[in-house]
Rosetta silent file (secondary structure, phi, psi, omega in degrees, C-alpha in Angstrom):
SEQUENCE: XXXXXXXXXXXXXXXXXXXXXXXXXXXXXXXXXXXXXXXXXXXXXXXXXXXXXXXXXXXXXXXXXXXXXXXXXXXXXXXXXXXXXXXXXXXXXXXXXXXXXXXXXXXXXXXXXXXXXXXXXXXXXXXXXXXXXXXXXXXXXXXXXXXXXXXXXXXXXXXXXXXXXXXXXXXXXXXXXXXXXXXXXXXXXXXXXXX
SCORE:     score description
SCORE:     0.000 S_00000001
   1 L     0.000  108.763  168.731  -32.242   55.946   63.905 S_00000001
   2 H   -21.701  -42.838 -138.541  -35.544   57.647   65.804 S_00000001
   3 H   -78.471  -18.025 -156.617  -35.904   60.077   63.109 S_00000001
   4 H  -114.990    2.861 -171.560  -36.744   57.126   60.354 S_00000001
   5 L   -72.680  160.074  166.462  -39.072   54.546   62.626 S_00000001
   6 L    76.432  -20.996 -175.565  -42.817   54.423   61.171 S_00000001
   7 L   -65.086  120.281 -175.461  -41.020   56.169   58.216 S_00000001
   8 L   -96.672  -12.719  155.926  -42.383   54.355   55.025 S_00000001
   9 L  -163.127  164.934 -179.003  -40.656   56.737   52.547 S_00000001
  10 E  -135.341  139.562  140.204  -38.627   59.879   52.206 S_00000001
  11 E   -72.300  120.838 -178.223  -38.753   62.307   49.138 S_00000001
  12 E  -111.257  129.032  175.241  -35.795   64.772   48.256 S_00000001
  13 L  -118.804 -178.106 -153.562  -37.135   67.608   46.072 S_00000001
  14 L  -102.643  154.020  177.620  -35.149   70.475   44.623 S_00000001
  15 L  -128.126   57.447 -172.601  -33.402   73.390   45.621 S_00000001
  16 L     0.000  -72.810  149.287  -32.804   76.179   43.914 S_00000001
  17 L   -31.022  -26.020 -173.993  -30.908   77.955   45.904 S_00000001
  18 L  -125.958 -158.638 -163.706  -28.485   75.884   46.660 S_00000001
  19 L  -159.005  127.328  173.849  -26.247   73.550   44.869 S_00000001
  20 L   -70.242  -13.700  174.254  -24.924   70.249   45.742 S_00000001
  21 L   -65.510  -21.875  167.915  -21.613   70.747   44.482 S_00000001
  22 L   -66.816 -178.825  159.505  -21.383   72.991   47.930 S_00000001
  23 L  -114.564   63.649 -168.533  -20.801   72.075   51.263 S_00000001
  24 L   -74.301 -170.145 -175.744  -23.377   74.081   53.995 S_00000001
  25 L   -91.356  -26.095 -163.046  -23.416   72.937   57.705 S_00000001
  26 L   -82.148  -17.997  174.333  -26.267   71.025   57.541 S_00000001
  27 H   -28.586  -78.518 -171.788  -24.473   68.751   54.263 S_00000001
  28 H   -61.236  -18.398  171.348  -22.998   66.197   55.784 S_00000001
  29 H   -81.640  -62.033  169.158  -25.976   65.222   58.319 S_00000001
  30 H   -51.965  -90.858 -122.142  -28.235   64.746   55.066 S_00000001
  31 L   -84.727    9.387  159.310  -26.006   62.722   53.394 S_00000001
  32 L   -73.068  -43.857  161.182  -25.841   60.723   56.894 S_00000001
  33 H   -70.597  -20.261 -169.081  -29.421   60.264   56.525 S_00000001
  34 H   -86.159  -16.091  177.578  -29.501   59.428   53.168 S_00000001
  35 H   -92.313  -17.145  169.345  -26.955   56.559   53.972 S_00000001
  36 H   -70.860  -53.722 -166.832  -28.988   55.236   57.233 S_00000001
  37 H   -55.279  -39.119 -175.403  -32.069   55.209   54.997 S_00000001
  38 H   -74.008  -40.105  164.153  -30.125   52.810   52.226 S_00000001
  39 H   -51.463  -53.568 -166.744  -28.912   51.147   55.266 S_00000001
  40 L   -88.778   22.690  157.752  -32.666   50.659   56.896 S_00000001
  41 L    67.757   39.525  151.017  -33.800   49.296   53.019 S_00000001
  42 L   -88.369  151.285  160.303  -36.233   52.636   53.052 S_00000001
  43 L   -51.210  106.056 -174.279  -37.530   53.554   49.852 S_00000001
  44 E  -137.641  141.091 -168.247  -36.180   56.928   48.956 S_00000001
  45 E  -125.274  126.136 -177.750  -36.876   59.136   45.967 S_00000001
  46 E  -126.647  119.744 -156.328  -34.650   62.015   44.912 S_00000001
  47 L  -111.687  127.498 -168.342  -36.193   64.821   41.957 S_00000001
  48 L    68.358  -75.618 -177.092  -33.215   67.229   40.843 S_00000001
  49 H  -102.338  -41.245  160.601  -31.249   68.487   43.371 S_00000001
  50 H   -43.626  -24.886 -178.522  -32.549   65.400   45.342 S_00000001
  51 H   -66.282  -60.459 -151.501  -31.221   63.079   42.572 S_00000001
  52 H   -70.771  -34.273  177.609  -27.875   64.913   42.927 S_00000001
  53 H   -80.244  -33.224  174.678  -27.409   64.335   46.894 S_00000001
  54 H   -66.938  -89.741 -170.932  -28.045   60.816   46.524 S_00000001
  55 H   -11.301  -54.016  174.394  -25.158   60.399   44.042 S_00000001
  56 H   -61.600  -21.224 -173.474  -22.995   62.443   46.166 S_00000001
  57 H  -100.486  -20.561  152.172  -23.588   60.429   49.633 S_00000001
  58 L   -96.044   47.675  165.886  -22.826   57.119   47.600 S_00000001
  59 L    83.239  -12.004  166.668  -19.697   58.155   46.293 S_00000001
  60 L   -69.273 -172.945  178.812  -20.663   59.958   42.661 S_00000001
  61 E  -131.591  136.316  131.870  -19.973   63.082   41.417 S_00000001
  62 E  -102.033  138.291 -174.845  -21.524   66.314   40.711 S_00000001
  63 L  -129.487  147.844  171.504  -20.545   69.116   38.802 S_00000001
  64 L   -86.491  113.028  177.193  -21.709   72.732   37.915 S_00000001
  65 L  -123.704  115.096  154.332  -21.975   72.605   34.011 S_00000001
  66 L   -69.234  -31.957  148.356  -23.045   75.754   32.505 S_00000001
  67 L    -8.839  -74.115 -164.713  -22.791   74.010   29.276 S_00000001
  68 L   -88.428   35.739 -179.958  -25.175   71.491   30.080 S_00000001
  69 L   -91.548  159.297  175.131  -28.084   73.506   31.567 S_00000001
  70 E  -131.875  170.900 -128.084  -31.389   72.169   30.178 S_00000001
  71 E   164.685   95.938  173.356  -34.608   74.737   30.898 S_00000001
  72 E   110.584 -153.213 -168.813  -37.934   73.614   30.108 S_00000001
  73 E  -111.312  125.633 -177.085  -39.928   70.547   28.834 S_00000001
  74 E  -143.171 -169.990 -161.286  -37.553   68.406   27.120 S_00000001
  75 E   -89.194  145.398  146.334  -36.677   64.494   25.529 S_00000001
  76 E  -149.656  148.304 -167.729  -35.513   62.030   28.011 S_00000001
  77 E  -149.431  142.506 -154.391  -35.298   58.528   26.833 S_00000001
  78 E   -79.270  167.871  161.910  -34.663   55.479   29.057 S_00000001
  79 L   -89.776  165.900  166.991  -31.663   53.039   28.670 S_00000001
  80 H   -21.578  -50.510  170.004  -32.004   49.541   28.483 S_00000001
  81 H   -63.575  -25.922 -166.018  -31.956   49.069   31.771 S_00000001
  82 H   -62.224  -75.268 -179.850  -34.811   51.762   32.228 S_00000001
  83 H   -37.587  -24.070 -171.360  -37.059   49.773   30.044 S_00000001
  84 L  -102.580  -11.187 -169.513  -37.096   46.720   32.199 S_00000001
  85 L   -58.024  146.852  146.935  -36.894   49.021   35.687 S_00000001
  86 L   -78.396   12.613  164.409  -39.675   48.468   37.884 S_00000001
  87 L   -96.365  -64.092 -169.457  -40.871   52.275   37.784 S_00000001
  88 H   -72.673  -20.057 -148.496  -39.694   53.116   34.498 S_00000001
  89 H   -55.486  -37.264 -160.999  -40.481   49.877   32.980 S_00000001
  90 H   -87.946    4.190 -156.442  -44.463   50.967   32.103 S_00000001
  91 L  -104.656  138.962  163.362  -42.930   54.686   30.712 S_00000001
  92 L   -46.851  171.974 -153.629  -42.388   55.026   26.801 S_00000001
  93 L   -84.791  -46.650  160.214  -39.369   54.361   25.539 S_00000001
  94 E  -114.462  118.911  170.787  -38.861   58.359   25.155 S_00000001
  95 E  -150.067 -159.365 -145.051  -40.814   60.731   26.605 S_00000001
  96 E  -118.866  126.268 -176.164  -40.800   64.695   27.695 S_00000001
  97 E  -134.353  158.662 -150.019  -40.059   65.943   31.239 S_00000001
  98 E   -95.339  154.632  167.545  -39.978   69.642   32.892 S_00000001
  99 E  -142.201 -159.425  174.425  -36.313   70.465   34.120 S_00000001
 100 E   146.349  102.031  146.852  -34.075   73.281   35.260 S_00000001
 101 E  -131.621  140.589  150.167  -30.756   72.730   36.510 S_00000001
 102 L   -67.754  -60.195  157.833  -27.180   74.097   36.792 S_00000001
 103 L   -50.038  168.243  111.943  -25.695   70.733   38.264 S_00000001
 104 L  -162.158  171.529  156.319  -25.888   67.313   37.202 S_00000001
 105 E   -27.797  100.366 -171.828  -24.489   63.971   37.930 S_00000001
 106 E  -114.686   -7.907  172.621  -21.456   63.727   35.739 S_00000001
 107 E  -135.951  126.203 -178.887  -20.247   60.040   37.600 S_00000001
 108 L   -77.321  129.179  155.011  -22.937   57.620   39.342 S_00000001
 109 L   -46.511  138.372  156.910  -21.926   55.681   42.377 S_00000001
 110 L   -14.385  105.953  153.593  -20.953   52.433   42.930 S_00000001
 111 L    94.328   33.032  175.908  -23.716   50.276   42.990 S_00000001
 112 L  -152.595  169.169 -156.323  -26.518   52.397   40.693 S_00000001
 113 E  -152.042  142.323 -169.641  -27.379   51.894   37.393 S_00000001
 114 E   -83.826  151.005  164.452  -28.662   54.397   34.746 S_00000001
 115 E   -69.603  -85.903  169.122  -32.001   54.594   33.778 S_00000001
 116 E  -149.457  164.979 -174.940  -32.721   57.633   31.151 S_00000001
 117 E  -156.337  158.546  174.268  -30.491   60.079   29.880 S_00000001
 118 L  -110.282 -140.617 -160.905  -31.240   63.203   27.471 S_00000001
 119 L  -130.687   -8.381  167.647  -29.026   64.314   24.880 S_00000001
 120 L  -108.399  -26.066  174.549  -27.351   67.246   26.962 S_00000001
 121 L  -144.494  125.786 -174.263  -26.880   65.030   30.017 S_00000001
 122 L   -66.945  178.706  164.577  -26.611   61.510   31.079 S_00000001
 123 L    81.452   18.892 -162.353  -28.123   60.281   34.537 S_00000001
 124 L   -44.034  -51.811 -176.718  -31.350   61.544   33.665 S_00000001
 125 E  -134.674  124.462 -170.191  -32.461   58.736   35.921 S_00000001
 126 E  -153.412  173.115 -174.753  -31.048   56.363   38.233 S_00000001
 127 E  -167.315  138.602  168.805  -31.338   53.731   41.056 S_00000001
 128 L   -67.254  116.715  171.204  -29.244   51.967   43.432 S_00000001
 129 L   -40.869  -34.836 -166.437  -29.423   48.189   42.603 S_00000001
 130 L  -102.115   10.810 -169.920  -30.116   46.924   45.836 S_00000001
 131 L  -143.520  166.416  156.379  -32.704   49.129   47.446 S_00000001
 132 L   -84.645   78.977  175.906  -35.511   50.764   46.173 S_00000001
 133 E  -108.508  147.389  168.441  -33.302   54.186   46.059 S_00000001
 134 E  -151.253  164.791  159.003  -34.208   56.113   42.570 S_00000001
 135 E  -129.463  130.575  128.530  -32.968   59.936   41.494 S_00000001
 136 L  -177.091  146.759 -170.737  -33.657   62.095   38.892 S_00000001
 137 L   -11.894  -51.930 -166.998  -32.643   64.982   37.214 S_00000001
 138 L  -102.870 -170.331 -160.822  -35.264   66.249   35.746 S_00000001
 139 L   -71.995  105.035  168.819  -38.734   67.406   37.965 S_00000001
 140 L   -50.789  -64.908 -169.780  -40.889   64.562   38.960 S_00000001
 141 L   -55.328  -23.921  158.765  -42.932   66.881   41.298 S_00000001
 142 L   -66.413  115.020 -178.912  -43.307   69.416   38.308 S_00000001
 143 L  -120.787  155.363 -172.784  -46.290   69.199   35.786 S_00000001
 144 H   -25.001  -62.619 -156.450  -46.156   72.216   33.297 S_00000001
 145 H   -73.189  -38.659 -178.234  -48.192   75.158   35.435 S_00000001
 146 H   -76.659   13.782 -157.545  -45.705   74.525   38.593 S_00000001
 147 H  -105.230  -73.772  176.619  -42.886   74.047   36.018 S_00000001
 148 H   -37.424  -42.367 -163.382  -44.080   77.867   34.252 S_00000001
 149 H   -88.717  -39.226  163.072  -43.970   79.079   38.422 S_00000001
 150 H   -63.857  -28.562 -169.980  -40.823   78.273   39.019 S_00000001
 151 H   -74.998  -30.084  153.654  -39.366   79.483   36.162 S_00000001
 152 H   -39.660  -93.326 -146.322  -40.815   82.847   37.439 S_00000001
 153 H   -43.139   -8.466 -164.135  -39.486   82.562   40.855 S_00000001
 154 H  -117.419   -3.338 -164.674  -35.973   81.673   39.273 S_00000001
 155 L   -45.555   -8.686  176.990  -35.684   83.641   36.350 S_00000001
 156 L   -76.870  -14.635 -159.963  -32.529   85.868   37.795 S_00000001
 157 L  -102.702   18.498 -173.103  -30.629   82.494   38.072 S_00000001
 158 L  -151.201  130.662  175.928  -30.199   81.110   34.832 S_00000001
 159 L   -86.296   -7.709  169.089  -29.165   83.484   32.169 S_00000001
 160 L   -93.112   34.932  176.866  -30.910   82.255   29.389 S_00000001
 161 L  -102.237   -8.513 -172.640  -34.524   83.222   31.437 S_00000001
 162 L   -83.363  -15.669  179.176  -33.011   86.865   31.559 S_00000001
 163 L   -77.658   65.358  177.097  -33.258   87.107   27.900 S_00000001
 164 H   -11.867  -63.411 -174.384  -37.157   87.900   27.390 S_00000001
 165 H   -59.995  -22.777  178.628  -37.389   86.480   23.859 S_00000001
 166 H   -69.170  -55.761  175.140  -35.649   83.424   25.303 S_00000001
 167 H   -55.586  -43.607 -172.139  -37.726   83.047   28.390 S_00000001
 168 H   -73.591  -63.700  167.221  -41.062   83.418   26.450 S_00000001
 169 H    -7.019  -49.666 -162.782  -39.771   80.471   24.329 S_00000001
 170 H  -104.634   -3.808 -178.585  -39.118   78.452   26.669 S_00000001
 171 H   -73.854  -74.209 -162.123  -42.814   79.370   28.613 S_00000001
 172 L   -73.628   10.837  162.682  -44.158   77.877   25.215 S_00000001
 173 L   -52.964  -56.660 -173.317  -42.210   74.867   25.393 S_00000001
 174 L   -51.948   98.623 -167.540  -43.676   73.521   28.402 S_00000001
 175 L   -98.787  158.481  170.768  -46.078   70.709   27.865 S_00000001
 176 L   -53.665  159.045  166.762  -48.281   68.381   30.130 S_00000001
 177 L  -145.418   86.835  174.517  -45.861   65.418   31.135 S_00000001
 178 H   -62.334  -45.066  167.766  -48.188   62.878   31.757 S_00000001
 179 H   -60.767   -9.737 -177.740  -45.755   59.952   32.877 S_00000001
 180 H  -100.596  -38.940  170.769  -43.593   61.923   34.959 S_00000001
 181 H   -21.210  -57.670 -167.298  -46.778   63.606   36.047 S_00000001
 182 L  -103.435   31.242 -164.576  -47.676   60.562   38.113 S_00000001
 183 H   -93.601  -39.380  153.655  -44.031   59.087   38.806 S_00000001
 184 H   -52.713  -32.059 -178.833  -44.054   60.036   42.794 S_00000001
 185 H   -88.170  -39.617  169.346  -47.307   58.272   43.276 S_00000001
 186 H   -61.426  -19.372  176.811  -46.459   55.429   41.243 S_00000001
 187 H   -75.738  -30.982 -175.557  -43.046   55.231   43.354 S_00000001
 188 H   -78.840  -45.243 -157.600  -44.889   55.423   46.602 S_00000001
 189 H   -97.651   11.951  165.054  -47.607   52.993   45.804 S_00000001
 190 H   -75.378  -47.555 -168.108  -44.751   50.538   43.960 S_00000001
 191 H  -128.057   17.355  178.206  -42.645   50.392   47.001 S_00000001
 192 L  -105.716  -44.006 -177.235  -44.200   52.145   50.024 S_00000001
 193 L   -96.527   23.091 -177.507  -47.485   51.338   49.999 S_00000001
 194 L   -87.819    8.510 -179.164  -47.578   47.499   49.413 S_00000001
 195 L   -83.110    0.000    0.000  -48.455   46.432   52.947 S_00000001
């Protein structure tokens, strides 16, 4: 595929607006690229809603759980497998990452393996065994002040940001997340940048 020569990695970041549980016109052509990329062995990294379209283009499922929304800087703690991952492997055992979702992952694909999981949702984190593919749920690309900016820009779309006392709360929740902080650049210079 043209669109991927010279490519050395692809990033899927999140999308508020939209929701992977939909179907838009442009759906099905991403999740055609995301399976030529697994096909051409590229390294690809997916943070939320990116997490969620890789699961969906290898066969997992997502669902819109109102239940399950998480908001803010929260616990995620790796699984066994996590600990030994080559990303996660160097990350504490538990540690605190920025989120905000509606979705999540409620079945992994064939051929991926969990990671981290919190205590409201499983799939925290995840990666296709055989490629350097990884997702996850909560922000990579977020460190507390863009975490705090979004929560502006999104505050109509999750009702417990509409609540003021709630919303302030959840403002002082939001902590530095140093390991997550750096988790795109350690993915890029683990499997992108080794030439």
């Amino acid at each position: 595929m043209r669109l991927l020569d010279g490519v050395d990695a692809v990033i899927i970041g999140c999308a508020g607006a939209y929701s992977v549980t939909q179907t838009y016109t442009w759906t099905e052509d991403l999740i055609r690229l995301v399976q030529q990329i697994h096909r051409m062995r590229t390294p690809l990294f997916g943070s939320c809603w990116g997490h969620q379209l890789i699961a969906r283009a290898f066969g997992g499922s997502v669902v819109h759980d109102l239940a399950r929304v998480e908001i803010g800087c929260l616990a995620v703690e790796l699984t066994e497998a996590g600990r030994t991952d080559e990303l996660f492997g160097g990350f504490p055992a538990t540690f605190m990452a920025n989120m905000g979702h509606h979705d999540r992952v409620d079945r992994l694909p064939e051929g991926a393996v969990e990671l981290a999981t919190s205590i409201l949702s499983p799939y925290q984190a995840f990666r296709m065994v055989d490629r350097p593919i990884y997702g996850t749920q909560f922000h990579s690309e977020l460190d507390a002040e863009t975490e705090r900016a979004r929560l502006h820009a999104y505050r109509d779309q999750y009702d417990v940001l509409r609540d003021e006392e709630s919303f302030q709360s959840i403002l002082r929740s939001l902590r530095q997340t140093t390991e997550v902080d750096g988790l795109l650049n350690l993915f890029l210079r683990t499997f992108a940048l080794t030439n």
